[in-house]
N, C-alpha and C positions, 0 to 999 in steps of 0.2 A: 504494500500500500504506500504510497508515496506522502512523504511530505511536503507542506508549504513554504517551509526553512529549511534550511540546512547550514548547521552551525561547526566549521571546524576547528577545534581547538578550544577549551573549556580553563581558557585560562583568565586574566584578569577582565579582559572584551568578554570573551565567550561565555563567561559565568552572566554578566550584568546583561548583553543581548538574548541571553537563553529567557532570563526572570521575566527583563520585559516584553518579550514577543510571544510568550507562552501566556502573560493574559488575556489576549483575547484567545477566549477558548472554542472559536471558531478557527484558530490557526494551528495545524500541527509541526511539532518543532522535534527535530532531530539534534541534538547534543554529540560530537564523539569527539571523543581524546584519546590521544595515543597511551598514554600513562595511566594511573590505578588508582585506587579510592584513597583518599587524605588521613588512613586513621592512624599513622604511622602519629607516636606521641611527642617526638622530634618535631612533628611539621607548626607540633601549638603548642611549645615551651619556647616564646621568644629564644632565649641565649641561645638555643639549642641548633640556630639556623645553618648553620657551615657544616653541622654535622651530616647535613642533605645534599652537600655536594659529592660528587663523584660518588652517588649513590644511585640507587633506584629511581628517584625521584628529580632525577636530572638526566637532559639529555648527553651531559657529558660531553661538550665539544671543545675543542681549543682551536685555535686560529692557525691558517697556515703561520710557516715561519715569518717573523715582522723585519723587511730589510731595518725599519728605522727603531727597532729593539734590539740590535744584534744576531737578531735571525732565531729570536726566540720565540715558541707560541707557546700564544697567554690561554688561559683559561678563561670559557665562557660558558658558565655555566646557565640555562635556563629550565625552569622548572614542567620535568614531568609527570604529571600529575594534575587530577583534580584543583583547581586554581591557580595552576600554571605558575608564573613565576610569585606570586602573590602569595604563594604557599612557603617559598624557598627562601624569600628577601628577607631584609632586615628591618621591614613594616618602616620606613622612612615613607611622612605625606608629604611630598611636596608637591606644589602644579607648574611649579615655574614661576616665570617673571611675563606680566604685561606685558613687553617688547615684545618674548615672543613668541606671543600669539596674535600681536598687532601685526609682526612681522609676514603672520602666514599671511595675513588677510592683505596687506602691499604686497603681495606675490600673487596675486590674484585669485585669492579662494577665499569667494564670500561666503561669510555669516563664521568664519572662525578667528575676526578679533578677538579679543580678552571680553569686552562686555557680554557677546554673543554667549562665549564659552562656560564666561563665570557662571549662568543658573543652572547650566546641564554637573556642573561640578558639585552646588550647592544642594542639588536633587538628590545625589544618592550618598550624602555625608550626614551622619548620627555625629556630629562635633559635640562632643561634652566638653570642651576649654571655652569654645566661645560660638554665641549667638549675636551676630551682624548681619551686615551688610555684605559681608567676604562667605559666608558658613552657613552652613546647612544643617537643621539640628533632629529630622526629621525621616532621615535616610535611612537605609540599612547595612552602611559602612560605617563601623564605629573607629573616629577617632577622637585621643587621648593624649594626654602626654606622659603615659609609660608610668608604670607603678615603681619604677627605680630609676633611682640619679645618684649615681657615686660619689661620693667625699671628691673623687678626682675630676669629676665632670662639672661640679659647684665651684672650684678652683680653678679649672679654664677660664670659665665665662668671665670671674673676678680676674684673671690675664688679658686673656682679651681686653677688656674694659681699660687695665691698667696700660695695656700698650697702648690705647688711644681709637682704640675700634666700639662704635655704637653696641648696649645691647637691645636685641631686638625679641621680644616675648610670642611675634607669629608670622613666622617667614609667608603666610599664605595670605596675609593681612594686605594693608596699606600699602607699605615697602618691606620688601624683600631683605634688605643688605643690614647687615650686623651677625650677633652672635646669639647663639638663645639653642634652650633643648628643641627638642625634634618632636613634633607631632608624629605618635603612628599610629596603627591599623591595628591597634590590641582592644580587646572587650573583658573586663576583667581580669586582666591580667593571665591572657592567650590567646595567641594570631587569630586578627579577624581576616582571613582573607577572603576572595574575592568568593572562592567557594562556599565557604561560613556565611557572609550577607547576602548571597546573593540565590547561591545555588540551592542550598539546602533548607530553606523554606518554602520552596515551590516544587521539589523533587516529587511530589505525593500530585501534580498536576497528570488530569489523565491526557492531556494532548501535548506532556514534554516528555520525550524519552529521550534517557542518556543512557549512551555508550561507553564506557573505557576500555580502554589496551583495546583501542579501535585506531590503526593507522591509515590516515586516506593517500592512497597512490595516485590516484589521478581524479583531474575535475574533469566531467564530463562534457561534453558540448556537443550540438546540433545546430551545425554553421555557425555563425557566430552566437550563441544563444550558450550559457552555461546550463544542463539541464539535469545533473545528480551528480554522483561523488561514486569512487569504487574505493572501498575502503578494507584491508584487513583485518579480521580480528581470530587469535589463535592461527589456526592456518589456513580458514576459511577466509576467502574472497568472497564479496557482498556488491548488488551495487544497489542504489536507490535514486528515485528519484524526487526533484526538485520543483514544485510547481510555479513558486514565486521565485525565492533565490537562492545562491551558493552563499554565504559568508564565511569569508577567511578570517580568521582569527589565531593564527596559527603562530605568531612573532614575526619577529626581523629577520628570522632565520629562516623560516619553515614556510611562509605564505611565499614568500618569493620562490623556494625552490620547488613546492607544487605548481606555482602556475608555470615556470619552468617547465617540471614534469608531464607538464599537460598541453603543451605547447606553444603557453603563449612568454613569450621572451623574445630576446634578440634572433633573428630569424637563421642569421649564419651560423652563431654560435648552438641552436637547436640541429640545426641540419647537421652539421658535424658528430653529434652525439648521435643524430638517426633517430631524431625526435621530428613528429611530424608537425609543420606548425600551423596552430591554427590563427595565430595573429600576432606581427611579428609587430614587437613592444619593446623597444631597444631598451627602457630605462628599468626593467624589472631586475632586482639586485645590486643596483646601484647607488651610489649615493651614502649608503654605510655608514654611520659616524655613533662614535661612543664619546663615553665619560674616561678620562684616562687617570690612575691615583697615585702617587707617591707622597712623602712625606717625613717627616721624623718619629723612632721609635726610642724609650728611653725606659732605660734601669727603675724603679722606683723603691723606698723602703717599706713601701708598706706590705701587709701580708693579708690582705683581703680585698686584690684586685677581682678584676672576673678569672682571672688566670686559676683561681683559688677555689675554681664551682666547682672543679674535677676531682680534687685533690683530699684524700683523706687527711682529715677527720674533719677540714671542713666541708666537704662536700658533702655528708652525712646531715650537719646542720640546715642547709642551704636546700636540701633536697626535702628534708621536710617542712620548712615555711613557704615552700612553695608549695608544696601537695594542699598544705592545711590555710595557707591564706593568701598562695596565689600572688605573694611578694618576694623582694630577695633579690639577690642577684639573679637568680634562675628567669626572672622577670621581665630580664634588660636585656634592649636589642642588639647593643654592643656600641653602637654608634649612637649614643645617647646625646650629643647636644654637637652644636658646630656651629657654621653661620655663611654666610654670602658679603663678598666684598671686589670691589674693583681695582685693577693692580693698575691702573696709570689712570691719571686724572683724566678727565674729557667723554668717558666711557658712558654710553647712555643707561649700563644696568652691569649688573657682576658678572664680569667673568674665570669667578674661583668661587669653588664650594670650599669648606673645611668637614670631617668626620672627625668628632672625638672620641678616641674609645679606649676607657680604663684597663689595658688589657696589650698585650704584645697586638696578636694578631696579623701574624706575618705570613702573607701569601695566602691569602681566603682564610688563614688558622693554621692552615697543615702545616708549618715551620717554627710554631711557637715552642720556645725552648721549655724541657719539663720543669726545669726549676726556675723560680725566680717570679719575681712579678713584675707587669711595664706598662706601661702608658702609651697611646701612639695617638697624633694628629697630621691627619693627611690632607693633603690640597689634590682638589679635583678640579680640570679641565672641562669648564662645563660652556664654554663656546669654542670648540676645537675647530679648526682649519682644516685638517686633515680630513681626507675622504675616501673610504674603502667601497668592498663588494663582496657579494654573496653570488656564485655560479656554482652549476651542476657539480659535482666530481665522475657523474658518469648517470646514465638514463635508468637504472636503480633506484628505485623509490626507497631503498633499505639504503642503500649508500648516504651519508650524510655529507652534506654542502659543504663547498669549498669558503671558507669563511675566511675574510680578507681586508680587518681596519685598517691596516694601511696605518698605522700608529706613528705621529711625529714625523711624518712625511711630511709636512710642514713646520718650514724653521721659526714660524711664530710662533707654533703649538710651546715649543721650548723656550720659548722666551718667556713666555706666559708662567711653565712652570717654574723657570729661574726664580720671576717676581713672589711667584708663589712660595716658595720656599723661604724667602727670603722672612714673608710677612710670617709663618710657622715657627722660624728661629727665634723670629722676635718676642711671640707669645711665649711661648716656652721658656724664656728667658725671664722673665718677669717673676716678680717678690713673691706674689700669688702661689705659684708651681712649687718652690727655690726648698721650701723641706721638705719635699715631697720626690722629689728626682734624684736619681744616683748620678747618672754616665747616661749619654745617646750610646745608645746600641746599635742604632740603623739611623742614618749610615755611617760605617766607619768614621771614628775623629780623622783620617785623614782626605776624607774630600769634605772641604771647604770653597777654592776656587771653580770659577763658571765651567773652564772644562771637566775637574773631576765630578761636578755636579748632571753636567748632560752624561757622563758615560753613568754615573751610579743611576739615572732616570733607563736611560736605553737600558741596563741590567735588572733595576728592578721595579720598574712600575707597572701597573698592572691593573685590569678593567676594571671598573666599578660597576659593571654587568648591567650596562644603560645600551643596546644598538638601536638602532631606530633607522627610518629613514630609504629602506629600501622596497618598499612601493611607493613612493615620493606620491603625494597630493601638489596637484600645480598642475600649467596650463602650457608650459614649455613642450619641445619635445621629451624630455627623459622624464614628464611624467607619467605613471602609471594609473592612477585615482583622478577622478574627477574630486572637483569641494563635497559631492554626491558621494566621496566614497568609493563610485562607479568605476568600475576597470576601462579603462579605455577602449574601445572598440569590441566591447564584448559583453553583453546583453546578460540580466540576470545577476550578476557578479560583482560583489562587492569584498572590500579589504577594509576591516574594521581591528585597526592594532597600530599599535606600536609604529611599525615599518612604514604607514602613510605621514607620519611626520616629514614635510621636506625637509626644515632645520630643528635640527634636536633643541630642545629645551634647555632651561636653566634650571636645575634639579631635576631629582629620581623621575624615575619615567613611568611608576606606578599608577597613581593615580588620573594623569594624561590619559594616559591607555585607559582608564576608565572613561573618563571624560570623553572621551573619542566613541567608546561603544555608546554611550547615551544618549551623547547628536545621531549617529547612525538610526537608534533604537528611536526614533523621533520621527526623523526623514523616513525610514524603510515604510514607519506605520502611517504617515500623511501621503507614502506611495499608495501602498494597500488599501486605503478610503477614497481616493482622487479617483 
């Protein structure tokens, strides 16, 4: 029996498009996800979130090698699983900065200024810190500001301050730029992801049915007309059909290399694989752009960092005040406070995030030393120059994409971070921090100067798990989406995620990709009544 939707991907998009296209219950919705059910108790113990990488619950990718990292590949990890990457992160809300989303809307894609965007944001947020003008209190996304803030996170912000940087109590507010804790996606102190609000209070719908460890191989089509999905599950091949539309929801990574898959991409580079094409789309895969993080990592004395959750006899403590009152370390996303700031005067909004986080935390975790406890505050690239791509590695739907940021391919990318770096030492240095710190650990006492600082960046910086960008929304050639979402030249089909972003944003790219499914979940259903 065919449905009226067809949702691929049940991840931050797919959760929020599933809820609202399944009430009207004249529409039947199809849900599938490659990955399995959320009950893993890692995926809703905030701290517990790195523990899901290079797990089950990730697709496990890294990057080809990066000429401009030494030819190293990073890890990029996204979430497999029932709520997709929202299940895996570190529940940071951020939506960006005004510019830009005023920015898409000078690109020519009307109705996604910032004024446009803000009520579809404010729609589906349960904000318990604040009821305005900015915030939605009403939703079924609970954000919060985290049931834990560490002795060491309460001493940043007074550094910061002290270096001469604003603080700023709601990066999602007013303005953006200063210092302050992090709003996340916690509901009582455990991940509210996108599956939690979204999914799982409408599961008992009888016209939604969900799928998992359902991988879709190919989009179907009939001339140009998307008209079902052939999807795996186990080792049975399935296919269905689509009466109204396809929705990708798949990421940055996976929307771009189904339609690939399915023919539509660059026309040459399909033919070459022996992929037949059905509409050739030069700019599918393109475009590519992350959040890139490095930073300082340091010694501290104290002995009840987060380093300390693991560790007998206090992890015994830690792990029952969390069972019994859902506070604690165990509580904390890790990256509990930071802030937004601009590194040269004249700049119309920030371009450096900060992460603070009481705790080593080197290389996603997997490199934290067993002993000892530390502190680290990183700078993130959150308007990078550099531009990568996502291409087949071969017409195997099992094969995973050639993933390709293209990292510090541009020389201002590194300039940016130098600045960056520079403002990190300063905070750290401050009266605030000063009994508190032993020794920088990362990076070595001997890079100081600008060149050993770009080589210790090319060896060790590394994603902050934001891609975006590669089914670009715009009107250019190398777009793929219309402002509609619409795939260009191809009927039925739309890309609702992450990867329509043309310019990545200024902060996490969580919520966005929320925001994005909600205009889609707007526009599909004012299709559907016209």
């Amino acid at each position: 029996m065919p449905f009226d939707y067809i949702i691929v991907g049940a991840g931050s998009a797919g959760c929020l498009l599933a809820n609202r296209l399944s009430a009207n219950p004249n529409h039947r919705v199809l849900l599938l996800e490659a990955g399995g059910e959320d009950t893993d108790k890692s995926i809703h113990i905030p701290i517990a979130f790195s523990k899901l990488f290079r797990s089950p619950y990730d697709w496990n990718d890294d990057s080809v090698p990066q000429a401009g990292m030494n030819n190293r590949r990073l890890f990029q990890p996204r979430g497999k699983v029932l709520g997709g990457s929202s299940s895996i992160n570190a529940m940071i809300y951020i939506r960006g900065h005004r510019a830009d989303y005023d920015h898409w809307a000078a690109l020519g894609n009307k109705g996604w200024g910032y004024d446009e965007v803000l009520p579809y944001f404010r729609q589906f947020e349960q904000n318990l810190e604040f009821e305005n003008e900015y915030h939605g209190t009403q939703g079924a996304l609970t954000v919060s500001k985290g049931r834990h803030h560490h002795l060491l996170s309460r001493q940043l912000l007074v550094a910061a301050e002290q270096a001469g940087y604003p603080l700023n109590e709601d990066f999602n507010g007013a303005q953006q730029e200063g210092f302050g804790y992090y709003q996340v996606t916690q509901r009582g102190g455990e991940r509210c992801s996108a599956a939690r609000a979204f999914l799982e209070p409408v599961r008992h719908r009888s016209n939604l049915e969900v799928q998992t460890e359902a991988t879709v191989h190919r989009i179907l089509t009939d001339g140009k007309r998307a008209s079902g999905v052939r999807y795996k599950r186990g080792a049975v091949m399935h296919e269905v059909e689509a009466t109204r539309e396809v929705l990708l929801c798949a990421g940055s990574f996976n929307s771009p290399q189904l339609l690939m898959l399915s023919g539509i991409g660059d026309g040459n580079a399909l033919r070459k694989l022996g992929i037949e094409v059905v509409h050739h789309l030069p700019g599918v895969g393109q475009n590519l752009q992350d959040h890139l993080l490095a930073g300082c990592v340091y010694h501290t004395h104290l002995k009840n960092t987060l380093d300390s959750a693991e560790r007998f006899p206090w992890s015994i403590r830690y792990l029952l005040q969390y069972l019994f009152l859902k506070k604690g370390l165990l509580a904390s996303n890790v990256a509990e406070c930071g802030g937004f700031l601009r590194s040269l005067p004249g700049q119309d909004a920030p371009d450096l995030q900060w992460h603070f986080s009481p705790s080593y935390f080197l290389r996603h975790g997997f490199d934290n030393p067993e002993t000892g406890n530390g502190a680290g505050l990183g700078m993130t690239l959150i308007c990078p120059y550099s531009r990568g791509q996502v291409q087949l590695q071969s017409p195997n739907p099992e094969d995973r994409p050639l993933i390709d940021p293209n990292y510090l391919s541009d020389d201002r990318d590194l300039h940016t971070l130098i600045r960056g770096y520079r403002i990190t030492e300063r905070i750290m240095a401050q009266p605030a921090l000063a009994p508190y710190l032993k020794s920088r650990f990362m990076p070595p006492p001997e890079v100081e100067t600008e060149p050993t600082l770009v080589q210790y960046f090319r060896d060790w910086a590394q994603s902050l798990y934001h891609p975006v960008g590669t089914c670009k929304m715009g009107q250019d050639e190398a777009a793929v989406v219309d402002h509609q979402l619409a795939v260009q030249g191809v009927q039925n089909l739309r890309v609702v995620d992450a990867s329509i972003m043309p310019v990545i944003v200024r902060g996490n790219t969580n919520a966005p990709a929320m925001m994005i499914a909600e205009k889609a979940a707007a526009m599909i259903r004012n299709k559907a009544t016209s």
